[in-house]
C-alpha positions as a printed NumPy array, in Angstrom:
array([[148.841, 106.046, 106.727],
       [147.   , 109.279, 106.474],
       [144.8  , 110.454, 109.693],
       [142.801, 111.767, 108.28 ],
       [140.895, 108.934, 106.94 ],
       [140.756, 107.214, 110.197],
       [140.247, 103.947, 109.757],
       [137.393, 103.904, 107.496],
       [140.018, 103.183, 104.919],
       [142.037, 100.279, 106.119],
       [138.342,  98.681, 106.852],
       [137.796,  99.046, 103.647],
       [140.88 ,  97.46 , 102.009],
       [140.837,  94.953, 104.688],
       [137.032,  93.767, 103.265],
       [138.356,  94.413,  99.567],
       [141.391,  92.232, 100.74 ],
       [138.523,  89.203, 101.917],
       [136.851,  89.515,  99.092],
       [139.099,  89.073,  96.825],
       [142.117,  86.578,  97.801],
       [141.284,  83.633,  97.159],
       [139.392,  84.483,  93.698],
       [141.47 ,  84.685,  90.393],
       [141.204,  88.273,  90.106],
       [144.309,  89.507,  92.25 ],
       [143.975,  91.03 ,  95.411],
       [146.779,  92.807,  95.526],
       [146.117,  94.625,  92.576],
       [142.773,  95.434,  93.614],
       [144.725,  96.821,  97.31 ],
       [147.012,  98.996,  95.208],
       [144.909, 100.007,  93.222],
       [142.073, 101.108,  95.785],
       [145.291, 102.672,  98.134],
       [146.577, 104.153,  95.179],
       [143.412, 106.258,  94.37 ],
       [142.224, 106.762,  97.653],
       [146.197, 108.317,  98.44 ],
       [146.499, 105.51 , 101.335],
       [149.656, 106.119, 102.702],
       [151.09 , 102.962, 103.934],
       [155.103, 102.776, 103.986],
       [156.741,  99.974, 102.622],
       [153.349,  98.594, 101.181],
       [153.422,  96.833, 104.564],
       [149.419,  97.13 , 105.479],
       [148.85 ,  95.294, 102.454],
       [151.393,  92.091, 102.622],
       [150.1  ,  91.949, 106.362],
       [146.532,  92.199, 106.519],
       [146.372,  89.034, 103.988],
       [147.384,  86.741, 107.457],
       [143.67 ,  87.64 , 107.815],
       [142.675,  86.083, 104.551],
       [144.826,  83.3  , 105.617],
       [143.483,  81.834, 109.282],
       [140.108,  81.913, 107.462],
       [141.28 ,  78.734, 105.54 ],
       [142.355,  77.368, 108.575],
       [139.113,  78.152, 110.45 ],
       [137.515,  76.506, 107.37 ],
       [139.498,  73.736, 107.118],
       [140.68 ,  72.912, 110.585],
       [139.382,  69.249, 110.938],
       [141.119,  68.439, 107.239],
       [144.145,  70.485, 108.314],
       [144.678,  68.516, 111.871],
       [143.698,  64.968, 110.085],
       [146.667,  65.883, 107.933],
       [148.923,  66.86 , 110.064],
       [147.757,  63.685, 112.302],
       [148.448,  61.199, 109.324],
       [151.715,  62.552, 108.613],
       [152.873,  62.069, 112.134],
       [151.398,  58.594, 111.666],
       [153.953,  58.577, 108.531],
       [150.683,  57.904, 106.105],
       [151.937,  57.545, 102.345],
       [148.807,  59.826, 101.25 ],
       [149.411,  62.571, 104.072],
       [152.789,  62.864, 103.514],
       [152.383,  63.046,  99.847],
       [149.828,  65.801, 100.081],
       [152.82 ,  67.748, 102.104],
       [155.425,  67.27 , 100.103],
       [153.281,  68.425,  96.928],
       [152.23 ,  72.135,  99.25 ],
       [155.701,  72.319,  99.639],
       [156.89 ,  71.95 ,  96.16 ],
       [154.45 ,  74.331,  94.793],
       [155.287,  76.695,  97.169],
       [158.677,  76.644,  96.734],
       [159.064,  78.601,  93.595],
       [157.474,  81.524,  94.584],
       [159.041,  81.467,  97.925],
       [162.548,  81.924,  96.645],
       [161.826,  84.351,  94.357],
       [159.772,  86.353,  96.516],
       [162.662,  86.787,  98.733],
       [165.331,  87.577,  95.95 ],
       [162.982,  90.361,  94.228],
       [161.314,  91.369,  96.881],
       [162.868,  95.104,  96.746],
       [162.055,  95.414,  93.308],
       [158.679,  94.257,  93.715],
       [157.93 ,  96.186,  96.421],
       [159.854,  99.087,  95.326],
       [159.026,  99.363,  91.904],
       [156.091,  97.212,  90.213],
       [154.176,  97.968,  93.259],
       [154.296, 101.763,  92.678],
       [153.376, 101.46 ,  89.357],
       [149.481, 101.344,  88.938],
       [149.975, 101.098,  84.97 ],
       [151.415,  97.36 ,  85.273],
       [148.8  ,  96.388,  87.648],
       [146.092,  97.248,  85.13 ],
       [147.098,  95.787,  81.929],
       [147.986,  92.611,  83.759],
       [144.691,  92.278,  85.543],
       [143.508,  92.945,  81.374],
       [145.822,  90.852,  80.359],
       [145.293,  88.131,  82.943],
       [141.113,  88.201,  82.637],
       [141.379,  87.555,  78.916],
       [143.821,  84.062,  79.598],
       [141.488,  83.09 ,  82.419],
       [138.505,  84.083,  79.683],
       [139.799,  82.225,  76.835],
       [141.455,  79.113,  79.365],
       [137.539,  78.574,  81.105],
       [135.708,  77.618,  77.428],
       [138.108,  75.399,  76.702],
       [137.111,  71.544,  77.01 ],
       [139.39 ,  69.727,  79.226],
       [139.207,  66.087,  80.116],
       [140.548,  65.799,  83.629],
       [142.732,  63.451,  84.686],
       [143.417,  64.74 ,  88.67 ],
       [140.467,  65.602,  90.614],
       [141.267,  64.743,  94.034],
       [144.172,  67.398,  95.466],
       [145.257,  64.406,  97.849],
       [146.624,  62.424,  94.682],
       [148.281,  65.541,  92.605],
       [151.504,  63.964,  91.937],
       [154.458,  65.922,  93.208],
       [155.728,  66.752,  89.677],
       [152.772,  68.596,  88.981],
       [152.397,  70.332,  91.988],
       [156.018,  71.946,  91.087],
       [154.558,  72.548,  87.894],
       [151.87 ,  74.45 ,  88.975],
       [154.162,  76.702,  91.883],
       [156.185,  77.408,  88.194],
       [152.561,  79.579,  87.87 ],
       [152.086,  80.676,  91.083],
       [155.366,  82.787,  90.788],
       [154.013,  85.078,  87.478],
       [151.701,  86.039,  90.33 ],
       [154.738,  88.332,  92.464],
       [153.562,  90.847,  89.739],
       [150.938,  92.45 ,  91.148],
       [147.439,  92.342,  88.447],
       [148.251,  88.451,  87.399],
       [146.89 ,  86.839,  90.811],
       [148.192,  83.996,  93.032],
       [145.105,  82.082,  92.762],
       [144.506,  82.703,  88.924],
       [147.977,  81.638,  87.764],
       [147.48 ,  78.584,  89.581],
       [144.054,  77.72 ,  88.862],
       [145.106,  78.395,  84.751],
       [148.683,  76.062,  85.558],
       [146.572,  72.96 ,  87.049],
       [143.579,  73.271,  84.476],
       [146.395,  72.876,  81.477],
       [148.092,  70.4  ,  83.1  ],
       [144.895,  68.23 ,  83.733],
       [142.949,  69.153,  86.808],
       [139.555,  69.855,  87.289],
       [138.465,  73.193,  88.189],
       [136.963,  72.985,  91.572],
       [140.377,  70.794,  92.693],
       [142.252,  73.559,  91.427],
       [140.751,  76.015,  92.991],
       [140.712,  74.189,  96.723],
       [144.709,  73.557,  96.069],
       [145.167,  77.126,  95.978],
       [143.751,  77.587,  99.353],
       [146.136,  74.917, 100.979],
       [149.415,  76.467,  99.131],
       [148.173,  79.677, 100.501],
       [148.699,  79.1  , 103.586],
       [152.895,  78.9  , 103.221],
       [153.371,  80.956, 100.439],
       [151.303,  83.869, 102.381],
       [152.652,  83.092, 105.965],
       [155.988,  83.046, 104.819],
       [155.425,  86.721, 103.123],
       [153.77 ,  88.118, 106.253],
       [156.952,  86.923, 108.444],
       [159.603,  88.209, 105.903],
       [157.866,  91.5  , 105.657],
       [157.31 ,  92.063, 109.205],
       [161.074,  91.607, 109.614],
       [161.806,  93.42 , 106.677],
       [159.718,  96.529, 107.858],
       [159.173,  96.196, 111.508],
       [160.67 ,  99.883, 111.985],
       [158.171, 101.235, 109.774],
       [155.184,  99.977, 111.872],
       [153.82 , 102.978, 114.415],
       [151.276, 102.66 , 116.68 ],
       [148.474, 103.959, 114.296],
       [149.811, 101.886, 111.19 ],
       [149.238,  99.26 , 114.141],
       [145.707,  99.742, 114.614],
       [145.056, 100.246, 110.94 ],
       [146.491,  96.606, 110.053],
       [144.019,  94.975, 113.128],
       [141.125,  96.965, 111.417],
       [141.971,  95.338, 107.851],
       [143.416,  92.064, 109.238],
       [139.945,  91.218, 111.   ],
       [137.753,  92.422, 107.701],
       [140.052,  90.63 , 105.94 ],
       [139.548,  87.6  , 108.277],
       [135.68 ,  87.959, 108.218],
       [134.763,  88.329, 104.5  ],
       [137.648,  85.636, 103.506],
       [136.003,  83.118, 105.659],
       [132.125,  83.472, 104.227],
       [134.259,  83.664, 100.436],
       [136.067,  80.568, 100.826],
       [132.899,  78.911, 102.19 ],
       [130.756,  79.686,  99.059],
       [133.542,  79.292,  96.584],
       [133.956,  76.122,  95.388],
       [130.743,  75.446,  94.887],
       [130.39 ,  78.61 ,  92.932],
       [133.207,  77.859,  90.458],
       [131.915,  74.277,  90.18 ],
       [128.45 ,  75.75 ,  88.67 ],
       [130.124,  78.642,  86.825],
       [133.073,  78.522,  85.763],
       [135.875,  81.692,  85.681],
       [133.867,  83.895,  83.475],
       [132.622,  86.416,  85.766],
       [135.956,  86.674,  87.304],
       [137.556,  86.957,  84.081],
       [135.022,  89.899,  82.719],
       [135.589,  91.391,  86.231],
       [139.203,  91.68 ,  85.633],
       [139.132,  93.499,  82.666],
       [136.566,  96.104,  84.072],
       [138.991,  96.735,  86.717],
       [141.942,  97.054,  84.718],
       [140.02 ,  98.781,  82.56 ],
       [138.598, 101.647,  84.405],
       [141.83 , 101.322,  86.418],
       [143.562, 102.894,  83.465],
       [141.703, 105.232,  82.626],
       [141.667, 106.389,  86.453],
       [145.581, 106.614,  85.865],
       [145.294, 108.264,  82.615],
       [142.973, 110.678,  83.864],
       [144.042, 111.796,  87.357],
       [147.723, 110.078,  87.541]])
């Protein structure tokens, strides 16, 4: 982390971070990218695994009565709670494993390299482009009755999203509209497999990198973890309803302007 940005930086990658998590544009890409030209130092790529926790508790600030009905029910042993859990669990599973198995390489390598980032964010705007005009006919719009199967299914997507550019919540949103859900569904499952997926990667990547983590890194990660926490909570609020009137186009054009410009950035000035 370089001191001489203070924290003005890691405020504003923690608001970049809210923004942009839980929409199908990749947040992590956008972090990199932003560190990257802005020469944020941050070792290990630790400040940005760890500020997402922020992103994170504003689901479950947003959805704490659903969360603690759910957990109630499944201590009742409900068929329809238990379900629900088993089907977070089986689409986070995927990504899980191989998160842990790569996660030198994709810390130590794809995340250095800006050029990936911006031809998948390209890449991945013109699927989510070409994947919102089509005309689906739903057949699961209710995330409480996903059957398991396709809840693996759709953690198959979420893994593509360890590269950094194709986004967590864009692979899966794409995986459950082909396999037959309806958009806004889609996009409210990826908030609940969030919440695993993303507090499993803070806890391995504390441990991993707990060393690394001085006293101003510290204070930088509060700055961006509350941000992070503030902006994600007013985003997921407004989102669904959003998609439901809109669709993924804006996203989609959004992705390519970034990946876009984000190239020629590299090109330009490295």
């Amino acid at each position: 982390m370089n001191a001489d940005q203070g924290l003005f930086v890691p405020l504003v990658l923690g608001i970049l971070e809210g923004l942009t998590e839980f929409l199908p544009v990749s947040s992590t890409g956008h972090l990199l990218l932003a560190g990257h030209f802005l020469r944020f130092d941050s070792p290990g790529r630790t400040f940005e695994v760890l500020i997402q926790l922020g992103a994170i508790l504003a689901i479950v600030a947003v959805y704490f009565q659903r969360l603690a009905g759910i957990a109630r029910d499944a201590l009742q042993r409900k068929p329809g709670a238990l379900r629900f859990i088993l089907g977070v669990f089986l689409a986070s599973f995927p990504a899980a494993l191989a998160g842990v198995l790569l996660h030198d390489f994709i810390k130590g390598v794809i995340y250095e390299t800006p050029m990936v980032i911006c031809v998948m964010l390209i890449l991945g705007g013109i699927v989510l482009l070409y994947v919102d005009q089509l005309k689906f006919t739903p057949k699961y719009t209710d995330i409480y009755n996903y059957p398991p199967l396709l809840c693996l299914y759709i953690g198959l997507f979420q893994m593509l999203a360890l590269v950094p550019g194709v986004s967590r919540s864009g692979a899966t949103i794409v995986g459950s509209l082909l396999m037959g859900t309806d958009k806004r569904s889609a996009a409210e499952f990826t908030f609940f497999i969030a919440l695993p997926i993303m507090s499993g990667a803070f806890g391995y990547d504390l441990y991993k990198n707990r060393d690394l983590i001085t006293s101003e890194l510290g204070i930088g990660i509060a700055v961006g973890f509350a941000a992070a926490f503030v902006i994600g909570y007013i985003v997921v609020r407004q989102l669904l309803d959003f998609i439901s009137r809109n669709g993924f186009a804006f996203f989609a054009y959004w992705r390519i302007f970034v990946g876009a410009l984000g190239l020629w950035g590299v090109l330009l000035f490295g």
